[in-house]
C-alpha positions in Angstrom: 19.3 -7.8 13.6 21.4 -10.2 15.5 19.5 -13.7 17.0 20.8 -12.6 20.6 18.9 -9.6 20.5 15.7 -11.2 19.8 14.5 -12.2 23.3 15.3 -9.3 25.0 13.6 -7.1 21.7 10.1 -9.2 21.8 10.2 -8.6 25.8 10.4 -4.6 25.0 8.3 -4.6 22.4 5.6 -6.6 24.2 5.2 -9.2 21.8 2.3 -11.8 22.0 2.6 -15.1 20.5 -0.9 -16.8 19.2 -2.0 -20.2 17.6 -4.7 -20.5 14.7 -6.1 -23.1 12.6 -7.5 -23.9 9.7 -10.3 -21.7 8.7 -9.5 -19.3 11.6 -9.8 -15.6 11.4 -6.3 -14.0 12.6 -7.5 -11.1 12.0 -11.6 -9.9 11.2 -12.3 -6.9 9.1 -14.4 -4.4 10.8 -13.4 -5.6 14.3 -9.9 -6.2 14.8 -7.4 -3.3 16.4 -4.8 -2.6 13.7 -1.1 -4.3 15.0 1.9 -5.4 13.2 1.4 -8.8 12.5 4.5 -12.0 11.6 3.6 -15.2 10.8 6.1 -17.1 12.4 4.4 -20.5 10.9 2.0 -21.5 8.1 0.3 -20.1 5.6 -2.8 -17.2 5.3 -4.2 -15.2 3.1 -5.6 -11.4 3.3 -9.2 -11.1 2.1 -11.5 -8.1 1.6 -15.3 -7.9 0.7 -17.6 -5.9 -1.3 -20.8 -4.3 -0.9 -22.1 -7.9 -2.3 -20.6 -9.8 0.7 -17.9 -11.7 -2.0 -14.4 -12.0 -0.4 -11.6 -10.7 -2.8 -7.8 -12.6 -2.4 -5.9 -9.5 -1.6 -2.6 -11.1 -0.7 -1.1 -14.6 0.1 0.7 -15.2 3.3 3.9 -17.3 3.5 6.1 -18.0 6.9 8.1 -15.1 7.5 5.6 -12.5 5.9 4.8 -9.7 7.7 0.8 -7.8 7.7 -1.1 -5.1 9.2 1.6 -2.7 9.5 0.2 -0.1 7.5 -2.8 -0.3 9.0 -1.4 0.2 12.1 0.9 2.8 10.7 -2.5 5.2 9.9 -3.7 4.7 13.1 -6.7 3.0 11.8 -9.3 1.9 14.8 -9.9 -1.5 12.9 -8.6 -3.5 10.1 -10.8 -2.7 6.7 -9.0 -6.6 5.2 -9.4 -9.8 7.2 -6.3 -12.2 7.4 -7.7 -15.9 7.2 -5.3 -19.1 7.8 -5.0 -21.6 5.6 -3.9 -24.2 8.1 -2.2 -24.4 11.4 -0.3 -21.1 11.8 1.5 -19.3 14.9 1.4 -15.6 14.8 3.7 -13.0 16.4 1.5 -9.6 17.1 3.2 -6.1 17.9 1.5 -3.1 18.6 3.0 -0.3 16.3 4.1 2.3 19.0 6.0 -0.2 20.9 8.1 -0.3 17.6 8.4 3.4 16.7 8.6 5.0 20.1 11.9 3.9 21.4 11.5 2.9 25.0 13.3 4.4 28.1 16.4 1.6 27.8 17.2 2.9 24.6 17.9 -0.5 23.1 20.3 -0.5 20.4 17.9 -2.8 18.2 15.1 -0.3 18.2 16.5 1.9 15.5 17.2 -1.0 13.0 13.7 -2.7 13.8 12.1 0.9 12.4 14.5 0.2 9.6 13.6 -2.9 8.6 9.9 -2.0 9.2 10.4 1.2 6.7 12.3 -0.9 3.9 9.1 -3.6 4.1 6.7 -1.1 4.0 8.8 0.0 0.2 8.8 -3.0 -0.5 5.1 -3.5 -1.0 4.2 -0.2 -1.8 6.5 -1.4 -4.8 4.5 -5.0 -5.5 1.2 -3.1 -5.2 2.3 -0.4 -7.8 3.8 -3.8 -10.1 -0.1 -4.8 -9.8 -1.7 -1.7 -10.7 0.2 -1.6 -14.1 -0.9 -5.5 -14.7 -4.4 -4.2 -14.2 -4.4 -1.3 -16.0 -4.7 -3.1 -19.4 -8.6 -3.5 -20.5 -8.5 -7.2 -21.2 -7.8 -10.4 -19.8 -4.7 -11.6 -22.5 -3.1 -8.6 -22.1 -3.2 -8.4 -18.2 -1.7 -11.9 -18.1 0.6 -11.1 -20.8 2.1 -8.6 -18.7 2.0 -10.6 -15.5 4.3 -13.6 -17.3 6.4 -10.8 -19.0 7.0 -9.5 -15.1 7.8 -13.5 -13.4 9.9 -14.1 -16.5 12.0 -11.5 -15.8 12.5 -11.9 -12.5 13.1 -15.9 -13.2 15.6 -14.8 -16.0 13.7 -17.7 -18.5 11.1 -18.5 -20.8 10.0 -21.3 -18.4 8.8 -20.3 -15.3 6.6 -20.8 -12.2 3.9 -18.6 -10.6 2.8 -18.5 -6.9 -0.8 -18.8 -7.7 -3.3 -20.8 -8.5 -6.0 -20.4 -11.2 -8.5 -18.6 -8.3 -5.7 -16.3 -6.7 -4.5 -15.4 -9.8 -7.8 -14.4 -11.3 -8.7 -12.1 -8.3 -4.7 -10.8 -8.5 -5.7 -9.6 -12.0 -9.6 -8.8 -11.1 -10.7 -10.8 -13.9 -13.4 -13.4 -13.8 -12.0 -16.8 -12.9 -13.7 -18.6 -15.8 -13.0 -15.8 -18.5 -9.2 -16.5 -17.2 -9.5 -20.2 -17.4 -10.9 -19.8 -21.1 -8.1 -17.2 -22.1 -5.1 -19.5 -21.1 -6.3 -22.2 -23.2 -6.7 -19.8 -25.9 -3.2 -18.4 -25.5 -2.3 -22.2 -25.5 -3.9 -22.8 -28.9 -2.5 -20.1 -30.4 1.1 -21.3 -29.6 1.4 -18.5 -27.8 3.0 -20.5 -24.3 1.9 -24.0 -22.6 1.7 -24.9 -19.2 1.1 -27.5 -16.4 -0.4 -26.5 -13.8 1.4 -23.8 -12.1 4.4 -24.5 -14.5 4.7 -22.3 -17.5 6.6 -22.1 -20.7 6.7 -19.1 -23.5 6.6 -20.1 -26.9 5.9 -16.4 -28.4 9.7 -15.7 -30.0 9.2 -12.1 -28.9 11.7 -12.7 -25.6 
């Protein structure tokens, strides 16, 4: 997509430009329209809850990330997830047919926008499948030994770094946050890795 195209392609596509902060629902479950979502700014994070009323971290929002599309894809009525920000954020919101009915001016742009939207789309159908396998193991030390075996290969070392903290990545790996807290130090003092924080290293000669 070239940068020129951009103003005319937001003024086809309808495109509507809205502010958030802290604490601020961009999105409600049970309540908001389905639309393709960008968040041009900011941080956010996709929650869903159960039958209890407990909210489960579904996904993590960075600047640049994209949400709601498949939503809006399956012509849902409302959202079934709620998209909360973390701070300040600026949000860029699409409705879906504006993107994959090409309008009368048969822009040139439209065709790699549904492109880009379809390879996105793989793209986390692939990360959600990556997370099914971490969560098909029945307990908690195997579940995170797969998850480190998955960043480690992706970082190419023995020593690297997740993108989530101790809460997130217990309700990545649906496991209790305490029962996780308990099996890292465990791991620890079997000499099985060590860590800092968010910063891991693998000891285990078995990579």
């Amino acid at each position: 997509m070239q940068e020129a195209d951009i103003p005319n392609m937001l003024k086809c596509l309808g495109a509507r430009k809205q502010s958030f902060q802290k604490g601020e629902y961009i999105c409600m479950a049970g309540r908001t329209e389905p639309a393709v979502g960008i968040l041009l700014s900011g941080e956010a994070q996709i929650t869903k809850e159960n039958r209890q009323g407990d909210a489960m971290i579904v996904g993590t929002l960075k600047t640049g990330d994209l949400f709601g599309e498949v939503y809006a894809c399956m012509g849902e009525n409302v959202l079934p997830v709620s998209v909360v920000a973390l701070g300040k954020c600026d949000v860029l919101l699409v409705h879906v047919e504006r993107i994959v009915h090409t309008c009368q001016n048969a822009c040139p742009f439209h065709q790699q926008l549904i492109m880009n939207l379809l390879r996105i789309m793989a793209e986390k159908t692939a990360i959600l499948s990556r997370k099914m396998e971490f969560i098909a193991y029945k307990t908690i030390r195997s579940r995170l030994e797969a998850y480190f075996y998955d960043r480690m290969e992706r970082s190419g070392s023995s020593e690297f770094i997740i993108p989530l903290n101790r809460n997130e990545l217990a309700d990545y790996l649906c496991v209790d946050r305490s029962a996780l807290c308990r099996e890292l130090s465990h791991m620890k003092s079997d000499g099985i890795l060590d860590y800092k924080g968010n910063h891991f290293y693998w000891l285990k000669q078995d990579v």
